[in-house]
N, C-alpha and C positions, 0 to 999 in steps of 0.2 A: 352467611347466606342472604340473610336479607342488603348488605352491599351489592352481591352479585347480582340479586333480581332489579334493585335500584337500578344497577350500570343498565342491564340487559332492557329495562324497561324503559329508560332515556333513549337508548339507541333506535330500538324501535320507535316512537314516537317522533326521534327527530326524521328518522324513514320515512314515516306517513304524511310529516311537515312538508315534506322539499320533495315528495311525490307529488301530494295534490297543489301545490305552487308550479311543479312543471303540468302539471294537465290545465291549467290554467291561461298558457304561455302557447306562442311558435314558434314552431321547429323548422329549420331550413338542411336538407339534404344533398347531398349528391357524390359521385366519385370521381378522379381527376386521372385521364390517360393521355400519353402521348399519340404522334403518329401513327404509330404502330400498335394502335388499342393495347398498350402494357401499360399497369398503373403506375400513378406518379406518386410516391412516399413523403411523407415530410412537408409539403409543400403549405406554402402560409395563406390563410385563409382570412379575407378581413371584409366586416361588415360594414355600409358606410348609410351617411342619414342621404336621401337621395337630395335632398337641399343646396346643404352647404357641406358634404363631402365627411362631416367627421365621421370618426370610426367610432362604432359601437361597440362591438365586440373582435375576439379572434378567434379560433382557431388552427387546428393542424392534421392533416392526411393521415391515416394509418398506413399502415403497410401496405395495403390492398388500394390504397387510393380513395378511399371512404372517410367524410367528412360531416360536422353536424355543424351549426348554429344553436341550442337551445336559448330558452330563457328571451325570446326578441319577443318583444311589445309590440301592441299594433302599430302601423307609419308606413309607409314608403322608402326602399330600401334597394342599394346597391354591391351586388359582390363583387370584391375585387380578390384576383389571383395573382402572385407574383412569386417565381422561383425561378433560381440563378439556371441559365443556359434555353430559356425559355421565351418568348415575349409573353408581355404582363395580359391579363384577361380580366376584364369588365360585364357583368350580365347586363340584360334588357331592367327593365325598373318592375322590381317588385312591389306590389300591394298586398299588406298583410292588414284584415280587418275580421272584423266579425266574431266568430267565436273560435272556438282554439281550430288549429290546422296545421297541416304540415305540407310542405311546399317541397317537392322532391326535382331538384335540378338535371337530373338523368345524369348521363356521364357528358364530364365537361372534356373538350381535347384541346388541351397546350399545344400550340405549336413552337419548336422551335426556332430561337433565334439566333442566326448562323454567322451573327456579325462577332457574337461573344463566344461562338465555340472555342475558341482561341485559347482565352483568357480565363474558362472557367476556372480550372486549377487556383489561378491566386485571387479572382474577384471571389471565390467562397470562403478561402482562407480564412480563420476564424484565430483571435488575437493570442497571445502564448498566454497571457493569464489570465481566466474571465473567475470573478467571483461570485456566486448565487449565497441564495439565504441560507444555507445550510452546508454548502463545499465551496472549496475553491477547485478552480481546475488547470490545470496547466497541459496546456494543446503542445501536444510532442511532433504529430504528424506532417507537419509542414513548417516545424524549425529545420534550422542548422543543428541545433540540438540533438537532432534523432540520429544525426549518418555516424557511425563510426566509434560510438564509444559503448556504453552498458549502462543496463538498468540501473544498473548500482548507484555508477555517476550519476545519472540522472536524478534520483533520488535525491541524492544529498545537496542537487540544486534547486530542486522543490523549493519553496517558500516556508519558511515556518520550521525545517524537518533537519536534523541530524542524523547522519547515521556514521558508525565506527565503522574500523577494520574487523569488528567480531560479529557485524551486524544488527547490532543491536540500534534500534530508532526512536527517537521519542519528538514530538509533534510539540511547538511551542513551549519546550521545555518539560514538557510530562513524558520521561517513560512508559513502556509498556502499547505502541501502539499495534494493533493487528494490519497488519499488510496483506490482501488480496491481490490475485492476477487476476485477472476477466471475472470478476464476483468470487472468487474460491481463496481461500485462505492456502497458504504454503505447504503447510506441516511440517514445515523443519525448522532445526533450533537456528541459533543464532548466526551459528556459521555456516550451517546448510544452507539457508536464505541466503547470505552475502556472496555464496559460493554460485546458487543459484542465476542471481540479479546480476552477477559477476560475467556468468555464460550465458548471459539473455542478451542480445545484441539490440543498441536503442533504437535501431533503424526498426523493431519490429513492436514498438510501445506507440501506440497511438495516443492516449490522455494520461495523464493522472489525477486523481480525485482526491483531497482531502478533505478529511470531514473530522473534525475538531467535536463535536458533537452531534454523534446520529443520533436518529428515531428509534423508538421499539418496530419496526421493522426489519432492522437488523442486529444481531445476536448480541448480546448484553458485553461481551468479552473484548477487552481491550480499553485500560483505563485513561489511558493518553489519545482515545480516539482510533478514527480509521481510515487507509488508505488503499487507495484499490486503485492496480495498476491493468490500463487497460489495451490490449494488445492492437497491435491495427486488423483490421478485417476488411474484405473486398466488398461493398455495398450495390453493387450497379448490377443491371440486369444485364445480358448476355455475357458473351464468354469476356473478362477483366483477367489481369495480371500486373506483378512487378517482378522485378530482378532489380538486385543489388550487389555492390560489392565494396570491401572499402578496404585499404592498409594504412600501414606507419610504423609509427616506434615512440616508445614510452626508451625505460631502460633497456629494453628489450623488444622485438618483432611483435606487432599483432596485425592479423587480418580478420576476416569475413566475408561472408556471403550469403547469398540465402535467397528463397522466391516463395512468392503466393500466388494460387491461383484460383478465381473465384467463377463458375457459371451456373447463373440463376434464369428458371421462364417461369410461368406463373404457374407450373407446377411443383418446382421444384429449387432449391438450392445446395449446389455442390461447391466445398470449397476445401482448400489445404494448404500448406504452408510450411518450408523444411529452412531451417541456420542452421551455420557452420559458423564456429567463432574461435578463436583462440587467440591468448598472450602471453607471453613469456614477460613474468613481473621480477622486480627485485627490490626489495624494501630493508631498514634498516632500524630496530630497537636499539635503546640503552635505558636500563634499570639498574634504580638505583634505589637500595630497602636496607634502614639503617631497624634493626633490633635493640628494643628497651630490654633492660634486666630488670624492671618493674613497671608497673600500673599508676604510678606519683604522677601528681602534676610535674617534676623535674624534670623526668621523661632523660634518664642518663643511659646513653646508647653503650650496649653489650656487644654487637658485630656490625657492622655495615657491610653489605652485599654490591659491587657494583659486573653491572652483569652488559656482553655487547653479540648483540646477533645479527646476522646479515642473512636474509631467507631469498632464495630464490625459488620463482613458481612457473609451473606450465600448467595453463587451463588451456583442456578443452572439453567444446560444446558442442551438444546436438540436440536440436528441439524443433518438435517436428507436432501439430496441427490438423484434425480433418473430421470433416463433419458434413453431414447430411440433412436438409430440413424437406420436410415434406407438406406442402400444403395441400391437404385432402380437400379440401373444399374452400367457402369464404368463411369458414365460423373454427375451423380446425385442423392447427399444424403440429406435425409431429418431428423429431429432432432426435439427432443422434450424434453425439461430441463425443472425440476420441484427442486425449493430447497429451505427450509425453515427452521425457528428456534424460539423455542419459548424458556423464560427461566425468571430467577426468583432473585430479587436480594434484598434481604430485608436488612434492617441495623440498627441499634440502636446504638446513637452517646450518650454520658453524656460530658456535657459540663458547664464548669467554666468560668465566665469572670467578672473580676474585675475591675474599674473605679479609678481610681487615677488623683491627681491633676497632673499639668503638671510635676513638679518636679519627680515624680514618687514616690512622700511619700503620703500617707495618703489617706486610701480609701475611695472613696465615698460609694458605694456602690458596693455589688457581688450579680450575679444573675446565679442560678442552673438549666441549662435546660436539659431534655430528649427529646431525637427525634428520631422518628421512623417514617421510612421511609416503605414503601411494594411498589416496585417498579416490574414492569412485563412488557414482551415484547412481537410479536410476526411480525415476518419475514415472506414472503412470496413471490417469485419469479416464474414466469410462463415463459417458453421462447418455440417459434418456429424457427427452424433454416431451411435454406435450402442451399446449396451447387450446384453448376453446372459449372463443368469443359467442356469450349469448345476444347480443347484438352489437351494431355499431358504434356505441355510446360508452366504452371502456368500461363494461359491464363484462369480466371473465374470469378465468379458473388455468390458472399454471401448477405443472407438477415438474417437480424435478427428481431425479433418482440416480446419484453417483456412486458409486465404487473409485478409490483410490488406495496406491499402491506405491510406497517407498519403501526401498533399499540403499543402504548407503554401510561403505565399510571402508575402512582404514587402517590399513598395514603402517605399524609403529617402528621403529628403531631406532634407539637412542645405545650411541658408545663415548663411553668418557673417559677420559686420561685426566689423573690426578695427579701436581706437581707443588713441592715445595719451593719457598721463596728462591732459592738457589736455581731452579726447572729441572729436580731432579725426582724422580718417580717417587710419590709418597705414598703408593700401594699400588696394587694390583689395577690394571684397568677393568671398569665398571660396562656394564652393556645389559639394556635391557628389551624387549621386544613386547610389541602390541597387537592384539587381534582385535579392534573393535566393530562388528557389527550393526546395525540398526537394524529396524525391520517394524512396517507400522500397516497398517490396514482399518482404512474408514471407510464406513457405508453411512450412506445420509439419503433421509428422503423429504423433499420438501413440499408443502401442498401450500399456495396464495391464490385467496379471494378478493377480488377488487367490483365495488359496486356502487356507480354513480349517482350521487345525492341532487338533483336539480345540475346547473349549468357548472356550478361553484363550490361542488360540494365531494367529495371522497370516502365511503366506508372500505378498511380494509383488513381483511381479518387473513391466518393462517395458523399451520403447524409444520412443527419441522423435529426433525428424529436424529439421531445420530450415534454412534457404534463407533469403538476407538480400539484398538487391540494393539499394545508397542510391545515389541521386547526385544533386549538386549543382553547378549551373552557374553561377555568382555574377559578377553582373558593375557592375562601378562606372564610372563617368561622372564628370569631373569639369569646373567651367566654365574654359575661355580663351577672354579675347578672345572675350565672349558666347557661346562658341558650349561646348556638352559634346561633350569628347572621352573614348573608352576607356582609362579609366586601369588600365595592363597591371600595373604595379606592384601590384594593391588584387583585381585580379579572379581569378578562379580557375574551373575546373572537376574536380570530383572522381568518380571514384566506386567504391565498396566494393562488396566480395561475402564473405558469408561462410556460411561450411557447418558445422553442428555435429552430430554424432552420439554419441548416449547409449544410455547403457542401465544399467539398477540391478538390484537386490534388496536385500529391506528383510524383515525376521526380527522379528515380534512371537512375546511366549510369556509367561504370566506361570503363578508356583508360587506359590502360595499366594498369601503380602502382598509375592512377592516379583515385579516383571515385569521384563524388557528388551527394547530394542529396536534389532537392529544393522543395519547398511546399510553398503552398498559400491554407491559410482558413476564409470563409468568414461564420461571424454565427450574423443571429437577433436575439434579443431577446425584448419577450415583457412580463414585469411584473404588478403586481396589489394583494396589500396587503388592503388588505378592516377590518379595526379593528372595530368590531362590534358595539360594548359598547361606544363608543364614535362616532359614525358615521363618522369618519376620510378613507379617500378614499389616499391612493399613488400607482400610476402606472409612469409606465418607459416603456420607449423604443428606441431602439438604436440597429446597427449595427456597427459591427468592423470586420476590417481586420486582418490577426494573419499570417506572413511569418514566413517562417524557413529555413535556409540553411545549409547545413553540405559541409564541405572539408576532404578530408584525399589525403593525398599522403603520398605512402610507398618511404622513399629515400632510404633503402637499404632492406635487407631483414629482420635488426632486426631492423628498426627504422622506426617508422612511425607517421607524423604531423597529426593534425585532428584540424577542426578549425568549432565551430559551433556558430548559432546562431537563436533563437525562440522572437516570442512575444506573451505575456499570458495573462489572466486576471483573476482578484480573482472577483468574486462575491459574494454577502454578506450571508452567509449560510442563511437558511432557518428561524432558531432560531434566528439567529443574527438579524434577522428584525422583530422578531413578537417581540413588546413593555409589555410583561406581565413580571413578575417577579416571579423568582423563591429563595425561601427564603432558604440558605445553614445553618444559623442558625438563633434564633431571631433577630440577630446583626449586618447581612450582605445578601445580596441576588444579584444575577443577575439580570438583566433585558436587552431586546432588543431594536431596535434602523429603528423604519420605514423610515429611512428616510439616509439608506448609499447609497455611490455611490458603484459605484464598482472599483480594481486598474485596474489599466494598469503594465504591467512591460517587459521589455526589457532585456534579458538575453544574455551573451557572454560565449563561454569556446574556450580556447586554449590547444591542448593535445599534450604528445608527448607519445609515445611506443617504452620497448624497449623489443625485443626479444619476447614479447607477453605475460612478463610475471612480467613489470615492468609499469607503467602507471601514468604521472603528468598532472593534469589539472590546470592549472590558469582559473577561473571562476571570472563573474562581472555583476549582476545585479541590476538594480533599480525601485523601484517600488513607482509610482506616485498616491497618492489618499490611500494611504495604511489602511486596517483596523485592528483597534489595541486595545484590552480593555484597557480604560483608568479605575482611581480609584477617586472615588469621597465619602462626608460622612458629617456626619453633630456630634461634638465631644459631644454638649450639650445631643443628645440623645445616644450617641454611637453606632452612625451606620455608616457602610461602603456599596458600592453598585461598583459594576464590570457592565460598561458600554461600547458597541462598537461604535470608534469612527473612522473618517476619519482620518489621523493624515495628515500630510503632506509629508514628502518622506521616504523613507528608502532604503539604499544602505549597499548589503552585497558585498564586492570581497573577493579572497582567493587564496590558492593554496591546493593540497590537492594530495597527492601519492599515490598508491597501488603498494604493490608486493606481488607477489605469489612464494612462492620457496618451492623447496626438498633440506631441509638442510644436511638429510640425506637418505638411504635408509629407514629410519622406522619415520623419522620426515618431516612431509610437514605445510608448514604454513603460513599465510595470515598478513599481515599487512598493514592497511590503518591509515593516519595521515592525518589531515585536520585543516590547519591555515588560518583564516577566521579574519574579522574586519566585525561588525553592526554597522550604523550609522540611528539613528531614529531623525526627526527630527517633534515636535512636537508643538503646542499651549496650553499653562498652560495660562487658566484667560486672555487670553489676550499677554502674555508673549511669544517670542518664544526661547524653550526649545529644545539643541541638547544633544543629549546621546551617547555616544560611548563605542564600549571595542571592544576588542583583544581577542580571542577564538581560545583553541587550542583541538583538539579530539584525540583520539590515538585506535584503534581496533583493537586485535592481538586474531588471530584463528590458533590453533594450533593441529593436530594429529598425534599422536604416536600407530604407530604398534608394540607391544610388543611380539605379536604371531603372530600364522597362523593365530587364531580367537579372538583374542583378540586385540579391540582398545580403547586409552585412548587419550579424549578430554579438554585444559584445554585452556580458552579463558575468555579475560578480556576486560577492557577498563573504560578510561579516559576523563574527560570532565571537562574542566577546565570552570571557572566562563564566563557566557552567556548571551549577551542581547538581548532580545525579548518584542520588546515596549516598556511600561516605568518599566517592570521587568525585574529585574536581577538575575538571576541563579547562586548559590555558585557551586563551583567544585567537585567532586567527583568519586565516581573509585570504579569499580565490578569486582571479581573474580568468574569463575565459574567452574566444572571440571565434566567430568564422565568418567565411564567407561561401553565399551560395551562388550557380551560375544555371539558368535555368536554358536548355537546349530544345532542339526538335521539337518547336511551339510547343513548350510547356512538357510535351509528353519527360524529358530525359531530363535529369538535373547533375550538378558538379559541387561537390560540399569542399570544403576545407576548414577543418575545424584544430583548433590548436587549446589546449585542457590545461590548467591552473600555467598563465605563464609563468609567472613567476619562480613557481614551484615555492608558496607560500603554504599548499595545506600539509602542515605539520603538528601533531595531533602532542599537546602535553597533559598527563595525568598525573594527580596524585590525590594522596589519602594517607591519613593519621589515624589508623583506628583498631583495636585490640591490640597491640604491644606492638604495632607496626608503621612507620609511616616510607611508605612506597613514592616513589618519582621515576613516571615513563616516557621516555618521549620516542614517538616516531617518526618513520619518513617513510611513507609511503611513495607509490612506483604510480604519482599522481601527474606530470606534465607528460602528457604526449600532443601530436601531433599526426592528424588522422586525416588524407586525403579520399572522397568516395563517390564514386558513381550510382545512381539510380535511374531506371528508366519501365515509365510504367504502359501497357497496351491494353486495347480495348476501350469499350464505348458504351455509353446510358445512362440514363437519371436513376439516383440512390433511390434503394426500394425496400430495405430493412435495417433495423437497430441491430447494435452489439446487446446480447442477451446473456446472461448469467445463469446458473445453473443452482440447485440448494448448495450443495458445500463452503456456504461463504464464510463461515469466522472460525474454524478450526482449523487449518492449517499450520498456522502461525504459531499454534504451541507445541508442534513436536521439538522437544527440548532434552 
């Protein structure tokens, strides 16, 4: 008690500090509209000595076109306005003397400048990688990069970011990261997400955000950090739009299409947005799992498994956008988001696996399966927002209140033919069938206070709620004697609930070149996994504490330290603790695990900056309790099973660069390196097992202006051999290149984008660990080539942000 009345009585104080320092001080007011008296958003604000021209301070527009200066000293002063498509504006000479005052500029009007209407589009274009103190971000909306391929891809060319075929991502080498869309977490497991990202069309992803180390501002979950994918949105006032369309061929056909429409007046914002995507993929596995007949260091193989699949897939996708904002007045808008997606993902695997003695001579037996899968989805998001500015000074009160809503299911069938070394029937053929369902439902409500400490300063405080409901009723079928019966062994029924309750504050302030920013988040949580079919009850409950502190000081004007620090926690995905099993061939299957805890982890980065346009962090985290699929199998039947398990520690540190340069007038280009060490440290049987390796990344974004209208994108990257639990990751390296052609001044554009030339990204696994060591390689359905048109209509200066709604960090573990 007496800590909390401490905090509680610091903060106040420092409120009463940096209040009467601004009543001390002038204020400079006013709002910025176009011709047509509609406000102008965003637009940059700079204060100048009326002398000799330098700048004092900055600022920026709110939505409404409403702007401040605080914190200016007595002197003689000049406002300068400058925003792209505009001519620049200059005020008369102000004199600010005497005792405090506030100078209110009325509404200022930009006129536009019609020499640059032309050219807006690419003099705003904003660089593919920009890096800030706390994310990096990667600008999708005016690549080559966006026409034509999928979130997915996208991702996995992010800087920093890995992600598999199973969907699974980890961020500079830490597993375990939460991925968001527009602020909202997934909610689905590993392969829902990849499924997901897979029928999300890149032409419809505006940034992505990484953040290697968030604030207590956002939800403690996710040990390897977070990233949040951010969709494009129409920003301009009167009626705006796009149409898109794009085709080609990987192994197989893909197209799309899709459109958004956006109209906004200073009542109101109306906007929506519908994709159509699909691909027909073909990809190719070989496994290969040799069985110990003991636990010795000699390690003398009892069977070797060598196994070959060839899957073919047809995705499709529909996702579809729409939303309402209402601005009641200047102090309060009210919002209503609807977005959802349903889509389709069928597959037919032929699969070979053969049984040899350990020597790896002489087969036992080979057995021939078909498996067809009919897998279907169906996304569902409701959101109410509210808005209420107590004045113009970033003094306000956001609510948020989502309902969300997945279904997803999967029609299983698997037949197999068993033959002797001879290919003569060594039994009866095998067939077994699958019913698996999903079914989840979250309600979350969010309440954020944000309240401005003098010119430089930030209190921000909230709560946030959350309600989890999964369940799944999985049931298997297997054939005797012609007929399917319930095979009780295989089926299961689950279902989860889980309740979280949070609440923060987060303390911005900067002195001089010097800022910080500390946070404290306190969040309970109570779960309860109830597995039907065996009447097995586990609940949990526990609170934890989760601080964050950020440093930066500028020591000169190009160089600047930053020193951060969070504590996180991974909690056990959704799936990861329902105990039913999901069969990936006859051979091998998944299953969950009721009974994990959850980690803790402690992360550090030290940064330095130079010139704003050069960035090293050394980063060092560890994560206590860690959850990791382990491999387990039985060689007499040859069967392998993928289980999660608590491991013991895991510590990643590293160092890792970015720079951003104009190498030339017509070359600008991006390069991030990331040298990293995993150390997993684990219990084999009883044994304790430590793993280590040395990982290095390489991610080079590159754009060539060859014309006025003409730009050419070529961006690769490197990933040297990876460990993640008791798998190990072979190294490997993508090339990819297009070119864009810009039409109908600017309005209409031409992409051609061509995806790993080479056809380099081929994924090797493997792992040595409980009587097992497993080698997978694949080959993904990665080189295509994707021609696409875009053409966008309508007219006006940006006049709102991308906004996010509460459901941000839970998605990501329906598992």
């Amino acid at each position: 008690m007496q800590i909390k009345t401490f905090f509680v009585t610091g903060i106040l104080c420092a409120f009463i500090f940096f209040a009467r320092a601004q009543a001390q001080s002038h204020r400079i007011t006013g709002r910025l509209v176009d011709e047509k008296e509609k406000p102008v958003g965003y637009a940059g604000i700079y204060l100048l000595k009326s002398q000799d021209s330098l700048k004092v301070t900055t600022a920026m527009t709110d939505s409404l076109g409403y702007f401040q200066l605080n914190e200016v000293p007595k002197g003689s002063y000049k406002v300068r306005i400058t925003y792209v498509g505009y001519l620049n504006y200059t005020s008369h000479l102000l004199d600010l003397g005497g005792p405090h005052q506030v100078l209110s500029l009325g509404n200022i009007k930009l006129l536009e400048d019609r020499r640059v209407l032309r050219t807006v589009e690419i003099a705003a274009s904003r660089p593919l990688i920009e890096q800030g103190l706390d994310r990096m971000v990667m600008n999708i909306e005016n690549s080559i990069l966006s026409q034509g391929s999928t979130a997915l891809e996208l991702l996995s060319k992010a800087p920093g970011v890995t992600v598999d075929d199973k969907g699974e991502i980890s961020l500079k080498g830490r597993p375990g990261t939460t991925v968001m869309i527009n602020g909202k977490p997934t909610y689905l497991s590993g392969s829902q997400l990849a499924n997901l990202l897979r029928g999300t069309s890149s032409n419809t992803v505006s940034r992505i955000e990484i953040m290697a180390n968030p604030s207590s501002r956002y939800d403690a979950a996710g040990k390897g950090g977070i990233i949040n994918i951010l969709l494009k949105k129409n920003v301009k006032t009167g009626l705006n739009g796009n149409i898109s369309a794009n085709g080609g061929a990987g192994r197989g056909a893909r197209l799309g299409a899709g459109g958004d429409l956006n109209y906004r007046t200073e009542k109101l914002n109306l906007f929506g947005s519908y994709n159509y995507f699909f691909q027909n993929l073909k990809g190719y596995t070989s496994v290969e799992r040799t069985f110990f007949s003991d636990q010795s260091a000699a390690q003398i193989p009892s069977r070797i498994s060598r196994q070959e699949t060839v899957e073919t897939a047809k995705l499709r996708s529909q996702n579809f956008r729409a939303g309402l904002d209402l601005f009641l007045n200047e102090k309060n808008t009210l919002g209503f988001l609807i977005n959802g997606g349903v889509g389709k993902y069928p597959t037919l695997q032929t699969t070979g696996n053969g049984l040899y003695h350990g020597n790896g001579k002489g087969l036992l037996w080979d057995a021939r399966t078909l498996t067809e899968g009919k897998e279907r989805w169906e996304d569902m998001l409701y959101n109410i927002n509210y808005l209420h500015r107590f004045d113009d000074k970033g003094h306000e009160l956001t609510l948020d209140m989502d309902y969300v809503s997945h279904f997803s299911k999967m029609d299983q069938q698997l037949d197999t033919r068993y033959m002797d070394p001879s290919g003569a029937a060594l039994r009866a053929p095998g067939s077994r069938r699958g019913d698996l369902p999903s079914n989840n439902d979250i309600y979350v409500a969010k309440l954020d206070y944000a309240l401005p400490l003098g010119s430089t300063g930030k209190l921000e405080t909230g709560w946030k709620g959350s309600y989890v409901q999964t369940e799944n009723n999985l049931k298997y079928d297997t054939l005797k004697n012609e007929t399917y019966l319930p095979d009780a062994g295989t089926s299961n029924h689950f279902k989860y609930k889980e309740q979280i309750q949070a609440g923060y504050v987060n303390l911005k302030q900067a002195f001089g070149k010097f800022s910080f920013q500390i946070g404290l988040r306190g969040e309970y949580t109570h779960t309860k996994g109830h597995q039907i079919t065996t009447d097995s009850l586990v609940t949990r409950s526990y609170f934890k504490v989760f601080p964050s502190i950020f440093l930066n000081q500028e020591l000169t004007e190009n160089h600047k330290l930053q020193i951060g620090y969070s504590k996180r926690i991974e909690r056990p995905s959704y799936w990861d603790l329902n105990p039913f099993r999901v069969y990936v061939d006859p051979f091998s299957y998944e299953e969950g695990n009721p009974y994990l805890h959850p980690a803790i982890v402690n992360s550090f980065e030290f940064g330095y900056s130079f010139r704003s346009k050069y960035h090293a962090n050394l980063s060092y985290s560890r994560s206590d309790n860690v959850i990791s699929n382990i491999v387990g199998g039985s060689g007499e039947q040859n069967m392998t099973f993928l289980k999660p398990e608590n491991l013991a520690t895991f510590v990643n540190y590293g160092l890792s660069i970015t720079g951003s340069t104009n190498f030339t007038s017509w070359w600008t280009g991006t390069q991030f390196a990331n040298l990293f060490r995993n150390e997993f440290k684990a219990d084999d049987n009883g044994r304790q097992t430590v793993l280590k390796e040395t990982s290095f990344r390489f991610d080079t974004q590159n754009s060539f202006k060859v014309a006025e209208s003409w730009k050419i994108e070529l961006n690769g990257l490197y990933r040297s051999k990876e460990l993640s639990g008791v798998f190990t990751t072979r190294g490997y390296y993508m090339i990819s290149a297009g070119a864009k052609k810009e039409l109908m001044k600017g309005k209409a554009s031409v992409n051609l984008m061509v995806n790993d030339i080479f056809k380099s990204a081929e994924y090797k696994y493997s792992a040595n660990y409980g009587g097992i060591k497993t080698y997978s390689y694949e080959r993904p359905d990665s080189r295509s080539v994707i021609l696409s048109f875009s053409y966008r209509f309508g007219s006006g200066p940006s006049a709102e942000k991308v906004r996010s709604t509460g459901s941000q960090e839970l998605k990501d573990r329906i598992k």
